[in-house]
gemmi code that builds the backbone of each chain (N, CA, C; Angstrom):
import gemmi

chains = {
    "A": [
        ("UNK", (-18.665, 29.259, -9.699), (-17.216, 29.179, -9.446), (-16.894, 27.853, -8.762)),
        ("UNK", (-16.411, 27.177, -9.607), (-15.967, 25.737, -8.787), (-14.340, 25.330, -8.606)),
        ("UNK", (-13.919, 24.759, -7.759), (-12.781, 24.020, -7.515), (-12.718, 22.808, -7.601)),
        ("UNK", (-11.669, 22.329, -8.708), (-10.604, 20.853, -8.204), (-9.979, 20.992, -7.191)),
        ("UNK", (-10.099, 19.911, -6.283), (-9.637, 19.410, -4.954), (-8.678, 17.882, -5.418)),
        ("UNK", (-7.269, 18.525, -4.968), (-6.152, 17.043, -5.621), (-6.131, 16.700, -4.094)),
        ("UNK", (-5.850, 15.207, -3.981), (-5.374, 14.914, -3.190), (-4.773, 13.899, -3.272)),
        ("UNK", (-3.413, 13.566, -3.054), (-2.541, 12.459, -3.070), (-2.135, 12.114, -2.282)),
        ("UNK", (-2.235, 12.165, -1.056), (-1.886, 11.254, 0.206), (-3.057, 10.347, 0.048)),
        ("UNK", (-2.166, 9.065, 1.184), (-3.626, 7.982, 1.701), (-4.095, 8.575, 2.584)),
        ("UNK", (-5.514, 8.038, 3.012), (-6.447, 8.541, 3.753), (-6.052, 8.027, 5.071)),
        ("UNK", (-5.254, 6.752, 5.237), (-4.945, 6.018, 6.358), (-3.903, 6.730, 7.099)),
        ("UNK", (-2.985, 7.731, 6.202), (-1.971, 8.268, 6.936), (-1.949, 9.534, 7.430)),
        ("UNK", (-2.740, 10.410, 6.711), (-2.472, 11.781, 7.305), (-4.694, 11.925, 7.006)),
        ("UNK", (-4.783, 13.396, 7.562), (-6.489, 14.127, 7.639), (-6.778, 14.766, 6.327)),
        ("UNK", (-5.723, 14.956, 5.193), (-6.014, 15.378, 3.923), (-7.691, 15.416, 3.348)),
        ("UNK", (-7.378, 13.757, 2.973), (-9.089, 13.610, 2.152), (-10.286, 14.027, 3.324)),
        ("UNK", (-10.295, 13.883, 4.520), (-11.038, 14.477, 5.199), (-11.196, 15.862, 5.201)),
        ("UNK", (-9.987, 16.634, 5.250), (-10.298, 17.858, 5.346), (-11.133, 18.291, 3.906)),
        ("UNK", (-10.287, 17.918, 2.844), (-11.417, 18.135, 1.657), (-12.576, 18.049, 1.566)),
        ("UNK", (-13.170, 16.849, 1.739), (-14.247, 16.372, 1.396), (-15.064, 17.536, 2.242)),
        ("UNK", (-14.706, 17.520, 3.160), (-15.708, 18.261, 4.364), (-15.370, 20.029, 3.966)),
        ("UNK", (-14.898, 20.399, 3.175), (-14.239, 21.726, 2.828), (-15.457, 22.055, 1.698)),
        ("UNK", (-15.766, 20.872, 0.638), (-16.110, 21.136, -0.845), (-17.387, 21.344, -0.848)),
        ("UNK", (-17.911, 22.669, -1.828), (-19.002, 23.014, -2.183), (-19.587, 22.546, -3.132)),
        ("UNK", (-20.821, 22.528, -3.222), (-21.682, 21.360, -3.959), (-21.414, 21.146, -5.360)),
        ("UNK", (-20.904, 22.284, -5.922), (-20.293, 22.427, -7.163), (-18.829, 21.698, -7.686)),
        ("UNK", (-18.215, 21.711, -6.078), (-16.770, 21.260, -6.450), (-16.223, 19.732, -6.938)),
        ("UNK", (-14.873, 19.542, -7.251), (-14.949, 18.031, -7.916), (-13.641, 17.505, -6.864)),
        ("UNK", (-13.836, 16.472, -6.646), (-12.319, 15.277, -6.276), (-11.670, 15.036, -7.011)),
        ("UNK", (-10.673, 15.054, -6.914), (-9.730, 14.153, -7.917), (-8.337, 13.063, -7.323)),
        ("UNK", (-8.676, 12.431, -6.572), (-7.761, 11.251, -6.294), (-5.940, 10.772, -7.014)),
        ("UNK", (-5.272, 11.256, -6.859), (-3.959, 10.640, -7.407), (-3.229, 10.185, -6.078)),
        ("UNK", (-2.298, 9.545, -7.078), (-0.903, 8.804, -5.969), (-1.172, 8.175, -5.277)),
        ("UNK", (-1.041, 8.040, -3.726), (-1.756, 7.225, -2.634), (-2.752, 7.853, -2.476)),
        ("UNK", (-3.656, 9.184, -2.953), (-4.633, 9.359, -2.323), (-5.732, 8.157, -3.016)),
        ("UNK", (-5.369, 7.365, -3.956), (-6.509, 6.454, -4.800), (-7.341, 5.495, -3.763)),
        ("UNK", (-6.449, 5.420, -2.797), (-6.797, 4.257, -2.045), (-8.260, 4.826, -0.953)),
        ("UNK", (-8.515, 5.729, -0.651), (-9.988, 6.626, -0.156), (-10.792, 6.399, -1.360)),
        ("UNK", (-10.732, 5.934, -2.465), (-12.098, 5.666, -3.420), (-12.244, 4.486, -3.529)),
        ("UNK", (-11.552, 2.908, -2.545), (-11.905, 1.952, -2.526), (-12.900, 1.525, -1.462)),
        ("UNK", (-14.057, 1.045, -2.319), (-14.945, 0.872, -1.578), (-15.527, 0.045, -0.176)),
        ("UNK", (-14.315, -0.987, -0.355), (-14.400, -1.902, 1.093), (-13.717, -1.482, 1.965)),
        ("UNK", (-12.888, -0.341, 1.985), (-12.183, 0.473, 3.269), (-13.033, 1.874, 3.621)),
        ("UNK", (-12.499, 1.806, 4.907), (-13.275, 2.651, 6.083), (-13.642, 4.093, 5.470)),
        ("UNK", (-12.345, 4.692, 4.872), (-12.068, 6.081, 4.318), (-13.252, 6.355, 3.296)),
        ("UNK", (-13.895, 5.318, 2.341), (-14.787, 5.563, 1.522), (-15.819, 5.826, 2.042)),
        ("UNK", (-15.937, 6.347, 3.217), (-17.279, 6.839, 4.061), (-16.801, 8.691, 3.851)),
        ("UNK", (-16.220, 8.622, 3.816), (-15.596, 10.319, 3.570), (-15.876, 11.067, 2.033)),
        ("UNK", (-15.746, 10.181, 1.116), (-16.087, 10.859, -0.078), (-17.701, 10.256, -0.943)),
        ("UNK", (-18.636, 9.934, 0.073), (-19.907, 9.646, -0.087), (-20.686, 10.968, -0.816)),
        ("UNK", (-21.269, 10.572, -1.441), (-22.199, 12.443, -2.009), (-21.205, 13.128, -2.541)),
        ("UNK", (-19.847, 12.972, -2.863), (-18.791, 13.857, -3.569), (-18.953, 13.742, -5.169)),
        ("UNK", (-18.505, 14.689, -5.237), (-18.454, 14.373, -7.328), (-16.413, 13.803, -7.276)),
        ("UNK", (-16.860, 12.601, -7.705), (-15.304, 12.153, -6.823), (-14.777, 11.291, -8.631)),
        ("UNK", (-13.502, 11.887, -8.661), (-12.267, 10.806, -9.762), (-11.619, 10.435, -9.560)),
        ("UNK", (-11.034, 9.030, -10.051), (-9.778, 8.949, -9.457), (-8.630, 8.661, -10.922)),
        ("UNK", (-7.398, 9.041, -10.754), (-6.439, 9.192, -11.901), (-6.466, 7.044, -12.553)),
        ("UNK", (-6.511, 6.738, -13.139), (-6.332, 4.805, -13.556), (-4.784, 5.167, -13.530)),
        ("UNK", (-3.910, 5.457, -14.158), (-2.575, 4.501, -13.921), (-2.429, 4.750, -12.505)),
        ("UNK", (-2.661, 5.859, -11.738), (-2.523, 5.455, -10.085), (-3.183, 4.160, -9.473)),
        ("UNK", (-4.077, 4.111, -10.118), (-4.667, 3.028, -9.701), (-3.734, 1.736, -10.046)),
        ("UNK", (-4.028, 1.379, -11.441), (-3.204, 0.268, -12.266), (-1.709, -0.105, -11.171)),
        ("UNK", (-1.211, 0.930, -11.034), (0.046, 0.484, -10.251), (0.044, 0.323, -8.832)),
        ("UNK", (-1.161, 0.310, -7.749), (-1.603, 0.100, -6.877), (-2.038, -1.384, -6.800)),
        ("UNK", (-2.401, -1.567, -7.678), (-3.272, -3.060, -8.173), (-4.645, -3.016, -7.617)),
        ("UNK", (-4.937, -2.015, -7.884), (-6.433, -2.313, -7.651), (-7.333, -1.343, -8.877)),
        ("UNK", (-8.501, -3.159, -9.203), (-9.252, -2.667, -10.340), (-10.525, -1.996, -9.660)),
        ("UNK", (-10.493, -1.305, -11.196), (-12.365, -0.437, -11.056), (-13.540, -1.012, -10.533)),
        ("UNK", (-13.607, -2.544, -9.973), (-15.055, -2.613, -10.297), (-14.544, -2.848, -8.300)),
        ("UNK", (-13.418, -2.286, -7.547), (-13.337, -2.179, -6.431), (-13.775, -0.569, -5.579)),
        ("UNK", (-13.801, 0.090, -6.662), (-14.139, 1.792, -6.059), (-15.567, 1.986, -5.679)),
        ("UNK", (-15.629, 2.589, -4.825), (-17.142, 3.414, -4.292), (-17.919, 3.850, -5.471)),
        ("UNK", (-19.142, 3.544, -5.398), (-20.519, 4.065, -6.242), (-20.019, 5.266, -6.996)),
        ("UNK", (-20.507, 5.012, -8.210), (-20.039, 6.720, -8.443), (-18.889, 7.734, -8.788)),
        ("UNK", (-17.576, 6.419, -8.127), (-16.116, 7.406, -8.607), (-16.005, 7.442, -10.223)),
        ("UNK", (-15.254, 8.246, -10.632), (-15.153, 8.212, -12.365), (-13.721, 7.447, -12.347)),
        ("UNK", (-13.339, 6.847, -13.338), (-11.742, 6.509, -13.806), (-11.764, 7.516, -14.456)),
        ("UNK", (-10.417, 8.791, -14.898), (-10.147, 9.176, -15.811), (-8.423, 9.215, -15.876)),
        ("UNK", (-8.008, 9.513, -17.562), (-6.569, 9.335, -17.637), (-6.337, 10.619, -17.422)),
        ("UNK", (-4.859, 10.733, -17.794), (-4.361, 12.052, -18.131), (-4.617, 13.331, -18.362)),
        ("UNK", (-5.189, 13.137, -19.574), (-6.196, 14.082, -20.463), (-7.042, 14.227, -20.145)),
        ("UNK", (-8.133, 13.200, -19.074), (-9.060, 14.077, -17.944), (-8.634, 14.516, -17.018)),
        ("UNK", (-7.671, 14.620, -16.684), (-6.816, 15.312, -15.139), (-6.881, 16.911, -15.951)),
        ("UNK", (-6.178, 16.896, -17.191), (-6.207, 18.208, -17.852), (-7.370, 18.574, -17.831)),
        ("UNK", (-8.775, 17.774, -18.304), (-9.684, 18.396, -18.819), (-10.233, 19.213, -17.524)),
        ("UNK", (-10.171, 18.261, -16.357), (-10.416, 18.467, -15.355), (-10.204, 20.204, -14.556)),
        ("UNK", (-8.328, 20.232, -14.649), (-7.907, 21.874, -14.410), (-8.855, 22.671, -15.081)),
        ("UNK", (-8.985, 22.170, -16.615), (-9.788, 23.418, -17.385), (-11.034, 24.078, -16.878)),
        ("UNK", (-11.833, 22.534, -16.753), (-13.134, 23.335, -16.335), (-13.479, 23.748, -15.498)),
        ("UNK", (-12.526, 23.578, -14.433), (-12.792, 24.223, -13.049), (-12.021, 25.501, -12.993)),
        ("UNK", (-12.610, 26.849, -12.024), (-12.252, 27.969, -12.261), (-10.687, 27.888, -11.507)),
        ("UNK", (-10.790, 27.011, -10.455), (-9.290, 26.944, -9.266), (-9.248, 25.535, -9.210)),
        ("UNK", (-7.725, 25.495, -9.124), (-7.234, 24.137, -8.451), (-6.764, 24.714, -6.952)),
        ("UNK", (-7.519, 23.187, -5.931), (-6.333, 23.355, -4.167), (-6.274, 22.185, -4.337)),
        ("UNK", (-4.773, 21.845, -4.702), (-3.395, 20.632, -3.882), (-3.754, 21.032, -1.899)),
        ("UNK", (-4.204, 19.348, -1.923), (-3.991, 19.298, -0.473), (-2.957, 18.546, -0.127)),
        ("UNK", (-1.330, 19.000, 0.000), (-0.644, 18.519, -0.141), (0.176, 17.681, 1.729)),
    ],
    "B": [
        ("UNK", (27.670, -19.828, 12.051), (27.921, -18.066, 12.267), (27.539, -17.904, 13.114)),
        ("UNK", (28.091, -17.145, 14.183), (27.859, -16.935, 15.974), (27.215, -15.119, 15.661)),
        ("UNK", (27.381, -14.522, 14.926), (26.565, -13.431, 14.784), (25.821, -13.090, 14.395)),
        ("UNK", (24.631, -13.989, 14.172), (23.473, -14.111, 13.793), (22.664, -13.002, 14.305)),
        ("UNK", (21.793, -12.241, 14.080), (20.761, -11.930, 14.670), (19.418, -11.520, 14.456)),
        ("UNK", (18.570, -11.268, 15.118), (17.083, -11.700, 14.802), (17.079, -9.707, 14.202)),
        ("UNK", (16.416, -9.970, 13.056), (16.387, -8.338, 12.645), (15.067, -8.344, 12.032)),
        ("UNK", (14.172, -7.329, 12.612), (12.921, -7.095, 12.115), (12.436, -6.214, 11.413)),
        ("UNK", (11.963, -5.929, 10.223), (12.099, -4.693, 9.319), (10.473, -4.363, 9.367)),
        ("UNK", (10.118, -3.451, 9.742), (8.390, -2.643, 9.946), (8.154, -1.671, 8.574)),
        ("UNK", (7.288, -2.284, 7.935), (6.877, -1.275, 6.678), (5.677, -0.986, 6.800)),
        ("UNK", (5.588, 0.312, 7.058), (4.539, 0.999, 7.072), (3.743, 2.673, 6.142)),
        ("UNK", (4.535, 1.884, 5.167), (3.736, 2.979, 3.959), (3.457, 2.195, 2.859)),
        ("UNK", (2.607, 3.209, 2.165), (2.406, 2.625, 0.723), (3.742, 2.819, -0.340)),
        ("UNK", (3.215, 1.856, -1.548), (4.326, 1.450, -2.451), (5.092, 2.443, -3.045)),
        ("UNK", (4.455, 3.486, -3.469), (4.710, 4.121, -4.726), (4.489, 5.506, -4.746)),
        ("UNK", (4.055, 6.198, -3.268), (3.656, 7.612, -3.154), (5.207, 8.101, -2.552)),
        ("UNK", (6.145, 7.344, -1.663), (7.388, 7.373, -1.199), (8.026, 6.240, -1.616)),
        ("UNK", (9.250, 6.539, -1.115), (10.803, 5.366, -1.604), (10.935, 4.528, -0.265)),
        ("UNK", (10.027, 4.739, 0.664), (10.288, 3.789, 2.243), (10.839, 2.428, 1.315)),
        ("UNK", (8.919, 1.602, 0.770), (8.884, 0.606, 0.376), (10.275, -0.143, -0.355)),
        ("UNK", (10.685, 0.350, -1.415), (11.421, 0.162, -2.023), (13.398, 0.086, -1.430)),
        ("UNK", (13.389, 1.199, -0.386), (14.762, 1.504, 0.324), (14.486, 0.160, 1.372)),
        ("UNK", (13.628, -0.659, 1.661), (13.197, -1.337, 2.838), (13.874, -2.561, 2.126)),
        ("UNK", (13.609, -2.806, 0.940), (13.587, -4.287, 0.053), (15.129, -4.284, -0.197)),
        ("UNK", (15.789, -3.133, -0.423), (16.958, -3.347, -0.662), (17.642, -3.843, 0.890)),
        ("UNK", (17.362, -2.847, 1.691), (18.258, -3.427, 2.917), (17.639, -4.595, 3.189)),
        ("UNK", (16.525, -5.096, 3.047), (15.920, -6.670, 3.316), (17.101, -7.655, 2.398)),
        ("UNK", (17.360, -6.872, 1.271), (18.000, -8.202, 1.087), (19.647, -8.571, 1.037)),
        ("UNK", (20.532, -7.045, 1.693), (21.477, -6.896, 1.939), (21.789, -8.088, 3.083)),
        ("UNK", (20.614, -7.465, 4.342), (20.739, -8.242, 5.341), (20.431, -9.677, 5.302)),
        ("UNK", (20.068, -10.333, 4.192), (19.462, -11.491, 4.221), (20.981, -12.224, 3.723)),
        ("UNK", (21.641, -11.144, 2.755), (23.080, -11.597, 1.963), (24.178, -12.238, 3.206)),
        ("UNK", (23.890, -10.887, 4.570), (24.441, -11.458, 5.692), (24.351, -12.555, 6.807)),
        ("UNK", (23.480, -13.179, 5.910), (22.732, -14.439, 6.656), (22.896, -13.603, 8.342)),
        ("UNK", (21.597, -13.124, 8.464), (21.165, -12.619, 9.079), (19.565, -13.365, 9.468)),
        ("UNK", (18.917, -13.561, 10.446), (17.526, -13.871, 10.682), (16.621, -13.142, 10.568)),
        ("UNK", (16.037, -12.830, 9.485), (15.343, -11.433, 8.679), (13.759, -11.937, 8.946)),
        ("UNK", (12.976, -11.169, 9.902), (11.623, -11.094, 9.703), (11.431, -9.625, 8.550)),
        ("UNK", (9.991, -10.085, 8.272), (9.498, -8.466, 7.760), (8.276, -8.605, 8.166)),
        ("UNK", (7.988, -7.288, 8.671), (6.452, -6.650, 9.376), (5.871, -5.659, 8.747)),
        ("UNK", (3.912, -6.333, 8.082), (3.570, -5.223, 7.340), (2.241, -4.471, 8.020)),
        ("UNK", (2.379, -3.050, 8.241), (1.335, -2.811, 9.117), (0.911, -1.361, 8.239)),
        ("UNK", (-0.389, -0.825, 9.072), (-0.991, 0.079, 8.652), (-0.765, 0.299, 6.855)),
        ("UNK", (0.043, 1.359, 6.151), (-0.372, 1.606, 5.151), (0.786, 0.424, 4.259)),
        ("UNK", (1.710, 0.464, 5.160), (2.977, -1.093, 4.244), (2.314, -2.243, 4.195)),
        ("UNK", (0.558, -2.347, 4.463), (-0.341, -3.365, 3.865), (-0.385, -3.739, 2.475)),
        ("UNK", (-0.605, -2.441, 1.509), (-0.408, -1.652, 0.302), (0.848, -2.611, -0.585)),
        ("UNK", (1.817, -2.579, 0.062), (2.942, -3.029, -0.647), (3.050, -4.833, -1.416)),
        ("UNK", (1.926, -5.009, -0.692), (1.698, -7.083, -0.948), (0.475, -6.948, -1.696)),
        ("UNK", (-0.243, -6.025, -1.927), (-1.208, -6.142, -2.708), (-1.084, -7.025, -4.418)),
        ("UNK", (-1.543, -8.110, -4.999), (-1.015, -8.620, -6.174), (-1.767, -7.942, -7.525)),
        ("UNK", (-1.206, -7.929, -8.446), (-1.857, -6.901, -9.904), (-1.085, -5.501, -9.891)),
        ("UNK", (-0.374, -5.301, -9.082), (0.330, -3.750, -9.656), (0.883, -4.315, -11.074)),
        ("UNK", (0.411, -2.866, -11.319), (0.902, -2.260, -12.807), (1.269, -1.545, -13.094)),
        ("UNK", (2.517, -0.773, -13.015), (3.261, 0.955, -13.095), (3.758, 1.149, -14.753)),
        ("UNK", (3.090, 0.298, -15.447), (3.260, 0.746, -16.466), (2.828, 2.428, -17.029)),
        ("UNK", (1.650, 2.392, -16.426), (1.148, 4.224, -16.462), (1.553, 5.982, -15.739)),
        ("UNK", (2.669, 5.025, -15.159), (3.193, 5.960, -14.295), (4.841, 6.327, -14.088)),
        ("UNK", (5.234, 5.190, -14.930), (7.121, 5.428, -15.034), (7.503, 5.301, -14.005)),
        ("UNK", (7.267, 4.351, -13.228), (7.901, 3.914, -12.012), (8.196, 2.267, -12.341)),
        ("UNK", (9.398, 1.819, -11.381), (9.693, 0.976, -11.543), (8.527, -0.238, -10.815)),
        ("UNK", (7.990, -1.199, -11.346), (7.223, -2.420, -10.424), (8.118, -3.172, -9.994)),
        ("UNK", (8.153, -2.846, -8.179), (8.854, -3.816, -7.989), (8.912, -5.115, -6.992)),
        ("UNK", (7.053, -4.936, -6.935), (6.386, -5.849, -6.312), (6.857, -7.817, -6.353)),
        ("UNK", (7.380, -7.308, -7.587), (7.345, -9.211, -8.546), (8.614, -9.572, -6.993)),
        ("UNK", (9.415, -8.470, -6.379), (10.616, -8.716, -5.764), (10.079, -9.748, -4.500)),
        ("UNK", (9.171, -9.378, -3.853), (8.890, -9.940, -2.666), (8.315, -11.537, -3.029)),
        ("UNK", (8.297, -12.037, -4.084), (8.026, -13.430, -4.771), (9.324, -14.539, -4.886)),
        ("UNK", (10.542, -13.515, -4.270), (11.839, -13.832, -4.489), (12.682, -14.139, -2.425)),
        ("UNK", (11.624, -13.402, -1.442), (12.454, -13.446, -0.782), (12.459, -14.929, -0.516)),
        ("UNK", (11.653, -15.817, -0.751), (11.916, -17.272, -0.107), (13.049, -17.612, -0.383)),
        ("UNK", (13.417, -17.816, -2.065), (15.245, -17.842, -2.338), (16.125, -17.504, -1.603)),
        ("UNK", (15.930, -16.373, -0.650), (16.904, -15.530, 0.414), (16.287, -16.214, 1.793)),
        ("UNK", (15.819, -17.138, 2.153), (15.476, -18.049, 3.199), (14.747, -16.610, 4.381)),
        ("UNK", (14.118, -15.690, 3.628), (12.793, -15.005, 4.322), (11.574, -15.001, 4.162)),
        ("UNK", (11.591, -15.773, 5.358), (10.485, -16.591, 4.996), (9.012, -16.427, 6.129)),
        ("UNK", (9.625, -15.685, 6.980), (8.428, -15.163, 8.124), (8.157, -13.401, 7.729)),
        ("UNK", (6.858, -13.006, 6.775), (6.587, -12.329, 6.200), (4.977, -12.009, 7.576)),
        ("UNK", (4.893, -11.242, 8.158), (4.093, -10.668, 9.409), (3.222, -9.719, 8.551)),
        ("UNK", (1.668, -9.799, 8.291), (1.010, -8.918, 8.446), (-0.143, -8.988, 9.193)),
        ("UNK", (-0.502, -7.564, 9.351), (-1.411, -7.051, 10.614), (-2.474, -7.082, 10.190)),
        ("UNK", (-3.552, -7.960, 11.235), (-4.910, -8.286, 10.570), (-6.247, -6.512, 10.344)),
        ("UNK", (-5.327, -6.048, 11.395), (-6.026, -4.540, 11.680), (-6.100, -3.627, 10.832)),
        ("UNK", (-4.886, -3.469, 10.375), (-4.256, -2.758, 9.358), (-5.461, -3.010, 7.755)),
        ("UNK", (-4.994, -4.359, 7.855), (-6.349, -5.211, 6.062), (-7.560, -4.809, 6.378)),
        ("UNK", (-8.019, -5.292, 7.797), (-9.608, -4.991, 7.815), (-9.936, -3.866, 7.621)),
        ("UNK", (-9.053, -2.450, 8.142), (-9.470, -0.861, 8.075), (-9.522, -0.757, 6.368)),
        ("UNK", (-8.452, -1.278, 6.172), (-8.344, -1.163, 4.526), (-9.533, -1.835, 3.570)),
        ("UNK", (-10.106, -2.474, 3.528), (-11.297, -3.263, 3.563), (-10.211, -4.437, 2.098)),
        ("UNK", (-9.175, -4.894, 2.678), (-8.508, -5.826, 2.165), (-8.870, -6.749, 2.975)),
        ("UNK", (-8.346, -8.612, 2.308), (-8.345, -9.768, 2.893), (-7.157, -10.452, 2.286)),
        ("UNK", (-7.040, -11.603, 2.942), (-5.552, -12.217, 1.977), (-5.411, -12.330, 1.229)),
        ("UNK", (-6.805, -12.837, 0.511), (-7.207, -12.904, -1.130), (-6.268, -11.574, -2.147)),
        ("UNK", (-6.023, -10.552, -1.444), (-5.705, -9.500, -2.542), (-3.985, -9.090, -2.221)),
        ("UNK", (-3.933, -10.118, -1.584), (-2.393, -9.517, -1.377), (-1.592, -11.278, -2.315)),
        ("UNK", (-0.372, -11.100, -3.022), (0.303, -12.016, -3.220), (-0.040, -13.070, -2.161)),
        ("UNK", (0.557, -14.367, -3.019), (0.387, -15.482, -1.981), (2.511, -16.002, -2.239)),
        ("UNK", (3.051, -15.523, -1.197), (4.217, -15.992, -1.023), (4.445, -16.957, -0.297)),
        ("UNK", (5.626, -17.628, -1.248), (5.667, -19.348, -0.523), (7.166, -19.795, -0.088)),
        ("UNK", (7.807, -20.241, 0.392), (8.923, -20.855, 0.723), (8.955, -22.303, 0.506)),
        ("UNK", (10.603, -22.903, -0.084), (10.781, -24.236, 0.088), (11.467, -24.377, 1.116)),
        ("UNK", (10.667, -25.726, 1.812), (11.799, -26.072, 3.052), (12.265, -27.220, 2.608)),
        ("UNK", (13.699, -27.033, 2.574), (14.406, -27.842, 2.437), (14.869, -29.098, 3.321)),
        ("UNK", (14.222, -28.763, 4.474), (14.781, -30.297, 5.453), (12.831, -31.007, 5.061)),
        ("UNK", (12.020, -30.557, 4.415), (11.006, -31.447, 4.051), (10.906, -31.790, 2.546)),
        ("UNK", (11.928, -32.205, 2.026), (11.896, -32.343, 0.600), (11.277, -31.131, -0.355)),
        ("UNK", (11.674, -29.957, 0.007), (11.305, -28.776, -0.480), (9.631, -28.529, -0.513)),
        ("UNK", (8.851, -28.869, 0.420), (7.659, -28.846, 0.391), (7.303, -27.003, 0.429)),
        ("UNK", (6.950, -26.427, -0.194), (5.959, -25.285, -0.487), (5.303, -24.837, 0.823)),
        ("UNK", (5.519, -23.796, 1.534), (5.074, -23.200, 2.675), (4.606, -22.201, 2.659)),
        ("UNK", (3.631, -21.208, 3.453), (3.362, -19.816, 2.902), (4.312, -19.131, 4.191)),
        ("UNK", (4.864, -17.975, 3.075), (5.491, -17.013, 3.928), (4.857, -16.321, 4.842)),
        ("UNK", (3.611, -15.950, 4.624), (2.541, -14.840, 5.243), (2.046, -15.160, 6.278)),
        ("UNK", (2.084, -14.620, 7.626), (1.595, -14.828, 8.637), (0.958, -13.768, 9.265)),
        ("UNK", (-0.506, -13.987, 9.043), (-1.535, -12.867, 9.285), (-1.698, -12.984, 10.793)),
        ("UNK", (-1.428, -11.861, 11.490), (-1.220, -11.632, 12.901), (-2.186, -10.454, 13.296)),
        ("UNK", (-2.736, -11.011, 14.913), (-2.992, -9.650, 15.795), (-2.029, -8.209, 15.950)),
        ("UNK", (-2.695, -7.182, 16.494), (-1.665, -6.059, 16.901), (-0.793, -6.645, 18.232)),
        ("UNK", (-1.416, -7.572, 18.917), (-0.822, -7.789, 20.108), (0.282, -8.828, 19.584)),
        ("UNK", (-0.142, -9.957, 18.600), (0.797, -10.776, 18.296), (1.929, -10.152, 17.561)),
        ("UNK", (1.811, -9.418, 17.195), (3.099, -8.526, 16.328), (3.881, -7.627, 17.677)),
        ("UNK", (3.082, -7.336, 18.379), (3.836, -6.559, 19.754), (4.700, -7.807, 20.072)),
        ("UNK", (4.536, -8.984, 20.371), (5.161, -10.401, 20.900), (6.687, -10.661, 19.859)),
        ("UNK", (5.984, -10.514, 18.496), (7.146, -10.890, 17.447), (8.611, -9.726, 17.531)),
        ("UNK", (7.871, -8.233, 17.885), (8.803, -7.586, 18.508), (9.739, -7.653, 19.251)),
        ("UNK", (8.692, -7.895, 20.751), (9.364, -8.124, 21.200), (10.615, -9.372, 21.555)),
        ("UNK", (10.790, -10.345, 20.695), (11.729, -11.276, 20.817), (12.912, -11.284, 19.762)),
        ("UNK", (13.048, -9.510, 19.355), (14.086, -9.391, 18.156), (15.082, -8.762, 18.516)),
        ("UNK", (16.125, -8.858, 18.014), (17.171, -7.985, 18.452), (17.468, -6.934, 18.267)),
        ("UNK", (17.062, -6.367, 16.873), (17.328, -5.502, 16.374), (15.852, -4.622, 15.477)),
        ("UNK", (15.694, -3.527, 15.410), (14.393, -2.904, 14.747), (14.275, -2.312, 13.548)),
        ("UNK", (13.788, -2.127, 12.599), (14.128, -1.221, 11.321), (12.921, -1.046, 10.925)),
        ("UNK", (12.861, 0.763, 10.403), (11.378, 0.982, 10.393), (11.998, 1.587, 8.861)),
        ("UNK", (10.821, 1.335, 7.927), (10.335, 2.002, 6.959), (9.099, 2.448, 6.436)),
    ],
}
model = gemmi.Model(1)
for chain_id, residues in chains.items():
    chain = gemmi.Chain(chain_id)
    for i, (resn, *xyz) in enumerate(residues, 1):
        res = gemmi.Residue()
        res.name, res.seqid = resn, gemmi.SeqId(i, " ")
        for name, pos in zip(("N", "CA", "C"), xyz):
            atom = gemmi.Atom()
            atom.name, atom.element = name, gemmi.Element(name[0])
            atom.pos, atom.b_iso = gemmi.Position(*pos), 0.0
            res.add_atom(atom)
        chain.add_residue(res)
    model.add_chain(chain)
structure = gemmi.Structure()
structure.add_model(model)
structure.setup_entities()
């Protein structure tokens, strides 16, 4: 039984991606949108929080942030749309940490 | 104009998750219409907002980053960000726009708007304003 974990806040402003990360069972997945994209860049502090995560982050959130892929932490996935969907599917629950 | 005054605008969110950014640029440039003495201050997450390469093409939002490439035209030209704020972010100047001003009493010589500041030096720029505006 696994969970998607959304999170769209920045990591700089509110305890969101923290509380997740530290919430998720070994099975569970990240998924990064909106301002939360900015916790999967790898030269800021916050990318110490989603280390060992099975971690994604949405690309046009990114794209309109201006920051490219080859700036994210080890390991994050890019996916579009249609992996955000694929994403709901295969997991048994979605939690919005809103 | 004898009613000048020193007005400092504090942005402190990101671009595109809220409307701060964007409601900030408009009154930036209302007040600039009022020849007004317009600083802008970018701290904690309104670091975000100078970043250069946005692309909202994927998201149906308006880009309206290209705007802050424009305030020199509006003679705003002391653009404040917080060195604290970039380093947590693991940003450097390199990734934010490079905004420039012409000064016109030097034969329009090319200036940078951006003035990368301490937390204490931005406490200083505060304090010598008249007026505050947070977004």
């Amino acid at each position: 039984m696994s969970i998607l974990h959304l999170v769209n806040k920045s990591p700089y402003e509110n305890s969101n991606l923290n509380t997740a990360s530290s919430i998720m069972k070994a099975d569970d997945v990240l998924l990064l949108i909106e301002d939360g994209v900015y916790g999967a860049v790898k030269s800021g502090k916050a990318s110490a929080m989603i280390a060992g995560q099975k971690v994604s982050v949405l690309g046009p959130d990114l794209a309109a942030r201006g920051i490219s892929e080859d700036k994210l932490a080890d390991g994050v996935g890019v996916i579009d749309y249609a992996g955000f969907v694929e994403l709901v599917e295969s997991n048994d629950k979605v939690q919005s940490w809103l | 104009m004898s009613d000048t005054k020193k007005f400092l605008f504090f942005n402190r969110k990101a671009p595109y998750g809220t409307i701060y950014a964007w409601e900030s640029l408009e009154v930036v440039l209302i007040s600039a219409a009022f020849e007004q003495d317009v600083s802008l201050a970018f701290m904690d997450d309104g670091v975000y907002q100078l970043v250069k390469g946005q692309d909202t093409s994927g998201i149906g939002m308006k880009n309206f980053s290209p705007t802050y490439a424009a305030l020199g035209d509006y003679e705003i030209t002391k653009i404040y960000v917080e060195k604290e704020s970039l380093e947590e972010r693991g940003l450097t100047l390199d990734d934010l726009q490079h905004l420039v001003w012409e000064d016109e009493d030097e034969d329009y010589a090319e200036k940078d708007s951006i003035r990368l500041v301490s937390r204490a030096e931005l406490g200083d720029v505060m304090a010598e304003q008249d007026v505050l505006f947070n977004f």
